[in-house]
N, C-alpha and C positions, 0 to 999 in steps of 0.2 A: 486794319492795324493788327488784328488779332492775328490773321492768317500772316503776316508781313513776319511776325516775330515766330508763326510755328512752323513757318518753312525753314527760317534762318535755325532756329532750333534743330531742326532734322538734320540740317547741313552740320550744322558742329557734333551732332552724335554720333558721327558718320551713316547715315541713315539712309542720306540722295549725296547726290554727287553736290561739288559747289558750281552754280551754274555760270560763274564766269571763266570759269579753268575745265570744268568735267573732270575733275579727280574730286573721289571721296576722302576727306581728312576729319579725324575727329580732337574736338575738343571741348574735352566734358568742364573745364572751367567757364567756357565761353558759353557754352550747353546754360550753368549754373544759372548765370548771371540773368540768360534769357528768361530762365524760367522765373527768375527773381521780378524780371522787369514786368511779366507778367502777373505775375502775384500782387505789385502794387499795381497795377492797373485794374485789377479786380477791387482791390480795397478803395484806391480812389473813388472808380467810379457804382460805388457798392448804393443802390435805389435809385439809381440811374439808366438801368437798362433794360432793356423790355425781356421779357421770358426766353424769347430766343437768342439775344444777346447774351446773357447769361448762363443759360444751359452751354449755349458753343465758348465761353468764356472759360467756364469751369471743367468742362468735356475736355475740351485742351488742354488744361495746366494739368488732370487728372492721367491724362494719355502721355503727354510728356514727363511729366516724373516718374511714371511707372518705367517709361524706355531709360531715362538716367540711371533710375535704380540699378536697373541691369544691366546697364555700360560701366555705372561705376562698377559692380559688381556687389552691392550692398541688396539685390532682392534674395 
């Protein structure tokens, strides 16, 4: 699941192509929302995950917001 939402992530920041068309298109509100839906999936499933669950849980929402920052141009 994690990886389902940080591909789709990538795709909206224009980052990889979208793989049903192969053109790269960005968009950073769809970008937002992903990172959002990951955030409460973090918080949902907060004592519920084993170490490497977690670490790859928080690695990703950390690595994707850093790339929004600087597609929004807010870093």
């Amino acid at each position: 699941l994690i990886s389902m939402f940080a591909a789709a992530c990538w795709q909206q920041l224009g980052k990889i192509p979208d793989q049903t068309k192969g053109v790269i298109n960005k968009d950073l509100k769809s970008a937002q929302a992903t990172i959002d839906m990951l955030l409460m999936l973090r918080d949902k499933t907060k004592g519920n995950l084993t170490g490497t669950e977690e670490k790859l849980l928080n690695d990703t929402i950390t690595t994707l917001q850093k790339v929004y920052a600087e597609e929004a141009g807010d870093y």
